[in-house]
N, C-alpha and C positions, 0 to 999 in steps of 0.2 A: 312426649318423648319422641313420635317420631317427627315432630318442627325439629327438634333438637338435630336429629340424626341430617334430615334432611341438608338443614342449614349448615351443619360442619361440612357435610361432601360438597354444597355447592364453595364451600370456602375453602374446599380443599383443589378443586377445578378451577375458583380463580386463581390462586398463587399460583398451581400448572401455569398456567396459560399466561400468567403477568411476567414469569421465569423465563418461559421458552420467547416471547413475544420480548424478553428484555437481549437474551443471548442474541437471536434473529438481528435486531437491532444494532449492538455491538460490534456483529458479525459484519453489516454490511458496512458501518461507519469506518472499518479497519479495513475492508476492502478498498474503499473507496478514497481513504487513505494511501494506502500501497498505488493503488493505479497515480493518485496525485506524486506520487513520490516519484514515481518512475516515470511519468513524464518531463520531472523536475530536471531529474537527472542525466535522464539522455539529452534534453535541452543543453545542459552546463557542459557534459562532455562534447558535445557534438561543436558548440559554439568555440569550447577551449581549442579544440583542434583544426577547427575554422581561423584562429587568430581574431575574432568576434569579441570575443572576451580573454583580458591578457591575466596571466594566469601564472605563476611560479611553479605551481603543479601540473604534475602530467593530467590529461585529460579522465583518466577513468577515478584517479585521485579525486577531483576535485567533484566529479560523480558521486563517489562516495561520502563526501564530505556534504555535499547537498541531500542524499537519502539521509542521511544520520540527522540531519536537519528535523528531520520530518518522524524521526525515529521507527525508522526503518533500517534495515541491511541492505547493501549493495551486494547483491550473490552473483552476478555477469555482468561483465561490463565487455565490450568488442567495440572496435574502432575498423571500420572499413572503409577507409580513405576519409572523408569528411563526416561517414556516416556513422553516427554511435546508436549501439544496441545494450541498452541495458536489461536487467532482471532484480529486484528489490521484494525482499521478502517482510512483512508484520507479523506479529504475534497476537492472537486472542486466545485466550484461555487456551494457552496451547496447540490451537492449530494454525497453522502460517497460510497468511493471505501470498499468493504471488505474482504481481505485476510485471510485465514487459511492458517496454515503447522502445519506439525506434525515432531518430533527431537524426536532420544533416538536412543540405540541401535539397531542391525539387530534381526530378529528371528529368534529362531535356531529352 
């Protein structure tokens, strides 16, 4: 009787631990997503407004259209002269990862 006991708690310890050890996991893959996305993006806008890349859309547009790419949100986008600033958010199980980068040329 007590193998019995014993052996459910430790199998109750590994599901813990494979659960939280899985969420952890998710967590960072969505992370790591958002940061990809918002590099993606401030890249597209920064280039659009460059004239880099010729584009029908306005620059923070076609921003958005590359996070959505990625599925993600585009939640800020700014344009300061050649420089774009975006902000791109994900969802995991309800809580949002959130990404900035910044795209434009170097300073001289």
């Amino acid at each position: 009787m007590a193998g019995t006991a014993l052996s459910a708690g430790l199998l109750a310890v590994t599901a813990t631990l494979a659960v939280g050890l899985a969420a952890a996991g998710g967590a960072a893959v969505t992370a790591q997503r958002a940061a990809g996305a918002a590099d993606a993006a401030a890249l597209a806008a920064a280039d659009a407004a460059s004239g880099a890349v010729v584009s029908e859309e306005a620059p923070c547009a076609l921003a958005a259209r590359v996070a959505a790419a990625s599925h993600t949100v585009l939640v800020e986008c700014a344009l300061d002269g050649l420089v774009a600033t975006v902000r791109v958010e994900a969802a995991y199980a309800g809580v949002a990862a959130v990404s900035r980068a910044r795209a434009g040329p170097p300073k001289n």
